[in-house]
RODO-2510 file (C-alpha; in nm, 4 decimals, decimal comma):
residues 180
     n   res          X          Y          Z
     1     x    -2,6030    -7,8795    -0,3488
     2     x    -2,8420    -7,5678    -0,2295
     3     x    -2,8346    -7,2382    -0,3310
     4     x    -2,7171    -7,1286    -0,0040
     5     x    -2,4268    -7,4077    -0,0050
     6     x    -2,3981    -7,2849    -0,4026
     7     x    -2,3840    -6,9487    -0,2523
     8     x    -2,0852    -7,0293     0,0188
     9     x    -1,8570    -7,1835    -0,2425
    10     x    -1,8840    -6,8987    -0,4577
    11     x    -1,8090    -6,6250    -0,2057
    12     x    -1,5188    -6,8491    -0,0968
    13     x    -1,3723    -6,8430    -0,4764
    14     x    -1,4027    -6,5063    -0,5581
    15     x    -1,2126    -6,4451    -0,1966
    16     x    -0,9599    -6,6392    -0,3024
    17     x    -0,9387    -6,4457    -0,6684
    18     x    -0,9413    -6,1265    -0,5135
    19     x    -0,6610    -6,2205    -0,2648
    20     x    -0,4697    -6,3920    -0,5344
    21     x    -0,5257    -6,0573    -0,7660
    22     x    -0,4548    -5,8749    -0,4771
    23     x    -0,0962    -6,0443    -0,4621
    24     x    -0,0271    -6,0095    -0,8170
    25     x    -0,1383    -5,6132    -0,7865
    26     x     0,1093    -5,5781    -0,4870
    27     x     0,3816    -5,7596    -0,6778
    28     x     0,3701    -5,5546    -0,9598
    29     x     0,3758    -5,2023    -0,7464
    30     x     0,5688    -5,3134    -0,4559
    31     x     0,8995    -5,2469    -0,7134
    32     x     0,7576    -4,8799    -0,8357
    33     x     0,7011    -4,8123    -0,4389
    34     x     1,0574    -4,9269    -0,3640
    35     x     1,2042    -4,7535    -0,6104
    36     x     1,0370    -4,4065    -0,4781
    37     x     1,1435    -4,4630    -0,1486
    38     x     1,5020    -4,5238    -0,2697
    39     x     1,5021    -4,1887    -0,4703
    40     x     1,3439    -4,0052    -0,1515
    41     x     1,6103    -4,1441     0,0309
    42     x     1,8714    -4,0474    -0,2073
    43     x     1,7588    -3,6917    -0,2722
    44     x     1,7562    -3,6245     0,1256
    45     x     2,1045    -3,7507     0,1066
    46     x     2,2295    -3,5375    -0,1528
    47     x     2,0744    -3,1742     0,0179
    48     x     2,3144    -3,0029     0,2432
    49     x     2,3163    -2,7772     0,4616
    50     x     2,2514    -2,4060     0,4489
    51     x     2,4094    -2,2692     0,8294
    52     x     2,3351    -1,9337     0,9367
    53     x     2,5916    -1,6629     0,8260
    54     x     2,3824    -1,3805     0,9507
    55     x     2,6418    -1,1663     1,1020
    56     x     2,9658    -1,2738     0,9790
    57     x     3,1430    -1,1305     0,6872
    58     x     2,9788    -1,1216     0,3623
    59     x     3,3291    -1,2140     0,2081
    60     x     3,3992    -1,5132     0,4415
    61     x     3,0499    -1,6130     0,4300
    62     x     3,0421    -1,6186     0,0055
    63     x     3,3398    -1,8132     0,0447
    64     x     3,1733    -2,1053     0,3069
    65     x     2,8354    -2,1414     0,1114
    66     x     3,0107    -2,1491    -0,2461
    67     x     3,2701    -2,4715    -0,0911
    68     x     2,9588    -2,6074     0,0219
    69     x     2,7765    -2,5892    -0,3546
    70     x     2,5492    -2,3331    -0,3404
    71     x     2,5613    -2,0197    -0,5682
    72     x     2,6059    -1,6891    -0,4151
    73     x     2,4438    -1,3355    -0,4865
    74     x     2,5749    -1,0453    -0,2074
    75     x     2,3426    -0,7614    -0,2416
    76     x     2,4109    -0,4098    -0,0480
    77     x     2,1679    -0,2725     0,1391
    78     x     1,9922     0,1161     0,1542
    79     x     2,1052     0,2660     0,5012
    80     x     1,8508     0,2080     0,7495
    81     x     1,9277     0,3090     1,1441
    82     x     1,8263    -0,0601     1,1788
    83     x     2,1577    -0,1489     1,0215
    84     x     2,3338     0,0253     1,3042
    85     x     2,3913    -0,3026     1,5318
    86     x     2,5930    -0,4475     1,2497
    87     x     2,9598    -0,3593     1,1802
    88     x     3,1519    -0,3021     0,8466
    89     x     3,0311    -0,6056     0,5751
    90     x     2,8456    -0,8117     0,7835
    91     x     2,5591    -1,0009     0,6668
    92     x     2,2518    -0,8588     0,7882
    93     x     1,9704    -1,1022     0,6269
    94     x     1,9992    -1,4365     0,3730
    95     x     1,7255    -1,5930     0,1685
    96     x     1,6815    -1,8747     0,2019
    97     x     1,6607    -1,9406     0,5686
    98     x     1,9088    -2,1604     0,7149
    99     x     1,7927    -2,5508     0,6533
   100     x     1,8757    -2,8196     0,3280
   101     x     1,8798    -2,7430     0,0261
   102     x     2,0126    -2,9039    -0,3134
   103     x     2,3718    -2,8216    -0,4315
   104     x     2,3466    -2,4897    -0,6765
   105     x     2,0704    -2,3608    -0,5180
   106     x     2,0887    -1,9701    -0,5218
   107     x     2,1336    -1,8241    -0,1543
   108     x     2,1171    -1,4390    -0,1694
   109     x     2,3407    -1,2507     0,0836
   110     x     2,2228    -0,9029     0,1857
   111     x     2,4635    -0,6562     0,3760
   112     x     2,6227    -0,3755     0,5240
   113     x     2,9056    -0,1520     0,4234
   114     x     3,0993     0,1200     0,5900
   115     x     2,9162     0,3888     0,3620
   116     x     2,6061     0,2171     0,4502
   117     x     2,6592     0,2852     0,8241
   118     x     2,7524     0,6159     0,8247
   119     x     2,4625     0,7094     0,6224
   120     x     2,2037     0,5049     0,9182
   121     x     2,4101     0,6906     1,1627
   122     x     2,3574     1,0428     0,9897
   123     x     1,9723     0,9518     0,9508
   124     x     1,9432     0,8704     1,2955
   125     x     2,1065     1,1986     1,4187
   126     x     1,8785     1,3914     1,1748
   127     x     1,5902     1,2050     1,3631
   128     x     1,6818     1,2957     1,7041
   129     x     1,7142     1,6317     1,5967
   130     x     1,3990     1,6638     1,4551
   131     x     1,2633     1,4776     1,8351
   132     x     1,4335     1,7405     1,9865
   133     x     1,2749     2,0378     1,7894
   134     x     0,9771     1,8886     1,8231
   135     x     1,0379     1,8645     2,2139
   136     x     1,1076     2,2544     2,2442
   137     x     0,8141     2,3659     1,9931
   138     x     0,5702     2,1612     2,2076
   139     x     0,7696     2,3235     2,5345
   140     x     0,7264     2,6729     2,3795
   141     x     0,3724     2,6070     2,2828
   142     x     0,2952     2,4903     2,6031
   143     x     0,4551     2,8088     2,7934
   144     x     0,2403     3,0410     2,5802
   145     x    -0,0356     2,8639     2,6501
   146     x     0,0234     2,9108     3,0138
   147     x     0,0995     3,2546     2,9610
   148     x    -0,2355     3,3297     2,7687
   149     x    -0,4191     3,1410     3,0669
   150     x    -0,2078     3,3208     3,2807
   151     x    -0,3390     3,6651     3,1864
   152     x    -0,6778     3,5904     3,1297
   153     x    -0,6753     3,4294     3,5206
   154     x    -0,5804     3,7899     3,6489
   155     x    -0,8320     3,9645     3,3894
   156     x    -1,0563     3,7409     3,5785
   157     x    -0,9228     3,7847     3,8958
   158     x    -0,9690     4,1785     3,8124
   159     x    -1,3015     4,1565     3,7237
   160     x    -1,3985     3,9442     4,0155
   161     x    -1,2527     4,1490     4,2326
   162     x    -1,4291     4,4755     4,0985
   163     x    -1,7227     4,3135     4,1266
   164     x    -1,6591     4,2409     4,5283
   165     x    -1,6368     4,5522     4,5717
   166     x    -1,9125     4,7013     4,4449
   167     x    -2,1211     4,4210     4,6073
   168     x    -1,9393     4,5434     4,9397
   169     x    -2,0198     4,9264     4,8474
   170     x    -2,4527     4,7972     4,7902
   171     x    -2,4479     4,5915     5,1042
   172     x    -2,2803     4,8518     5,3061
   173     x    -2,5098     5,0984     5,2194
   174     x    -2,8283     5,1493     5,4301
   175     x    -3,1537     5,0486     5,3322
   176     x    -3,3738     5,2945     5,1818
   177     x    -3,1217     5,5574     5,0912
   178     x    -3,0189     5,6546     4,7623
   179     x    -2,6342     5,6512     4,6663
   180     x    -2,5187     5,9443     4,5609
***
């Protein structure tokens, strides 16, 4: 036989080594690969679902995660005027977001009392008092500034007008003469 016949045979066993190794190799992992899958496939069965309870009742909404498996932490919040759209122990923010999560996983419940309110609502009045006093000091600052414009325009005015006349007094005079 020639080399290059030689040379043909030999390519065409080690193909058939390498696919037969090949099978083997995918054999042997194909049962680690389905196994993964099957755990994948479990775990994403076994999350559930964290709804969004922004809003509703911190009580009723401790009560709905913790059926559902997850463990609960409600945390009050510092007033804020932010807080003002919310009413009396409503949820105003959760972490985490809304989406699926594994049973036991710690969902953190911030919100809103009635003492929590009032307080936004007595910080927002205290801010639109201070608007408002800073409304009238600009107002007042703005008529003394007029004012002080105001008197130097007839100082001016006073001058200008002095000045007039005694341009009116040189031109009336004749030419030549002496005022006396």
């Amino acid at each position: 036989m020639s080399k290059k016949g030689l040379g043909k045979v030999a390519k065409g066993v080690a193909v058939a080594v390498a696919a037969e190794v090949g099978a083997d190799l995918v054999k042997g992992v194909a049962p680690a690969v389905e196994k993964v899958i099957a755990a994948k496939i479990s775990h994403n069965k076994t999350l559930i679902q964290l709804p969004n309870v922004r809003r509703l009742n911190v009580y009723e909404a401790k009560e709905v995660l913790e059926a559902k498996g997850f463990v609960v932490l409600t945390i009050l919040v510092k007033a804020d005027k932010k807080y003002l759209d919310y009413s009396d122990d409503s949820v105003v923010a959760m972490n985490p977001k809304p989406g699926k999560y594994e049973s036991g996983t710690l969902v953190k419940l911030s919100y809103v009392d009635h003492d929590v309110l009032e307080k936004a609502q007595e910080i927002r009045v205290r801010e639109k008092q201070k608007q408002e006093e800073f409304q009238k000091e600009v107002g007042r600052r703005i008529d003394n500034i007029g004012k002080e414009v105001g008197k130097h325009a007839n100082n001016l005015n006073k001058g200008i007008g002095k000045n007039v006349d005694n341009l009116a007094k040189l031109v009336a005079k004749p030419f030549g003469k002496k005022g006396k």
